[in-house]
Each structure stands twice: as structure tokens, then as C-alpha cells.
C-alpha positions in Angstrom: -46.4 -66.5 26.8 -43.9 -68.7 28.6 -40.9 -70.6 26.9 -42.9 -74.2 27.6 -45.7 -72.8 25.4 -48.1 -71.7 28.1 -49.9 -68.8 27.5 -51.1 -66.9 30.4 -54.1 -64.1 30.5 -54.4 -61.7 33.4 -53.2 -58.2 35.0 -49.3 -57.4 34.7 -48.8 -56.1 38.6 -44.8 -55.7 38.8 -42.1 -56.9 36.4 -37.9 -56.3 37.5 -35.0 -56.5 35.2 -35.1 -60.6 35.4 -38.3 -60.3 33.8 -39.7 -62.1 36.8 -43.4 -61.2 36.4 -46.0 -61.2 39.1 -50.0 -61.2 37.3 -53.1 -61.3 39.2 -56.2 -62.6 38.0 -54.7 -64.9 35.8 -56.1 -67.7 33.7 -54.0 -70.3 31.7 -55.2 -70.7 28.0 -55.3 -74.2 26.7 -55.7 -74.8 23.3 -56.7 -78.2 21.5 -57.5 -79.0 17.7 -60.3 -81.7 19.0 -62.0 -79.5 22.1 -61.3 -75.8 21.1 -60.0 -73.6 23.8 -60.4 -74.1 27.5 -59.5 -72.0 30.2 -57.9 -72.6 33.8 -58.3 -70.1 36.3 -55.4 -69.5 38.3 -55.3 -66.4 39.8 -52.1 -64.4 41.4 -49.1 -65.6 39.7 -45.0 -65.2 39.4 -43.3 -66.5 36.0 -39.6 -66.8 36.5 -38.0 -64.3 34.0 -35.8 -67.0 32.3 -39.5 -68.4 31.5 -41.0 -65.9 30.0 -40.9 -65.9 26.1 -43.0 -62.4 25.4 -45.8 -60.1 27.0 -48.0 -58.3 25.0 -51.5 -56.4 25.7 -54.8 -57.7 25.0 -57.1 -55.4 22.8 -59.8 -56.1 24.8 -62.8 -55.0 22.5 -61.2 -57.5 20.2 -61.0 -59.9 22.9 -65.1 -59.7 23.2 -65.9 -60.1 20.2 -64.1 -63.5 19.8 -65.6 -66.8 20.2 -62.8 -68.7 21.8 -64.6 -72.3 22.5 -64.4 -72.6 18.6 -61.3 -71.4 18.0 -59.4 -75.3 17.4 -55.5 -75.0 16.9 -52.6 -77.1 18.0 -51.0 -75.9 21.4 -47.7 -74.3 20.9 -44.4 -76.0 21.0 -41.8 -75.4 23.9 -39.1 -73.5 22.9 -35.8 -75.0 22.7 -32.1 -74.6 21.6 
């Protein structure tokens, strides 16, 4: 998750003491109250450390068993001080 309120999906391949990240196979999750959730495939990545807000790891047999395109919620907010 980014502090403009992007949340990214993919592989965490290196990560320094900036936090600068570097993720492969990444997609960018976009989220709408009207359309549901769609995805933008982006593939290998770097997110500037000052822009990264948190990393976490997916559960992925959770992650199956969720039905994403009808999952409707606001996008997240950037944030700001």
C-alpha cells in the first residue's frame, strides 16, 4: 500500500533500508463503490521508500476464495499531514 492510496499486489524481490521496494509480477488494485474491483497488470515495479505506507503478505488460500469483482468500496484516501 502506497501513501497515495495505491495498493499494489505482486512478489516482494529486494527491499533496502529506504524502503525502496522492487516487486515483480505486480498488478495495481482498483477499487470503486459503482464497478467493484478491477485490476491493472503492471508487472516489475520499484516504489520509492518515502512512498510506501505498509507491506504485508497475502494469505493466499484466502485470497482464492474471494470474489473480488463484487467486492464495492471506496478507494482509499492519500495520506497526508
Amino acid at each position: 500500500m502506497t501513501t497515495d492510496g495505491r495498493i499494489l499486489v505482486g512478489i516482494l524481490k529486494g527491499l533496502d533500508q529506504a524502503l525502496n521496494a522492487v516487486v515483480s509480477d505486480s498488478e495495481e488494485r482498483l477499487y470503486s463503490k459503482e464497478e467493484g474491483m478491477k485490476v491493472n497488470k503492471i508487472g516489475l515495479y520499484l516504489i520509492r521508500g518515502d512512498n510506501v505506507a505498509t507491506i504485508g503478505e497475502i494469505d493466499e488460500e484466502l485470497e482464492e476464495t474471494l470474489d473480488y469483482k463484487n467486492i464495492k468500496t471506496d478507494p482509499l484516501k492519500p495520506i497526508s499531514n
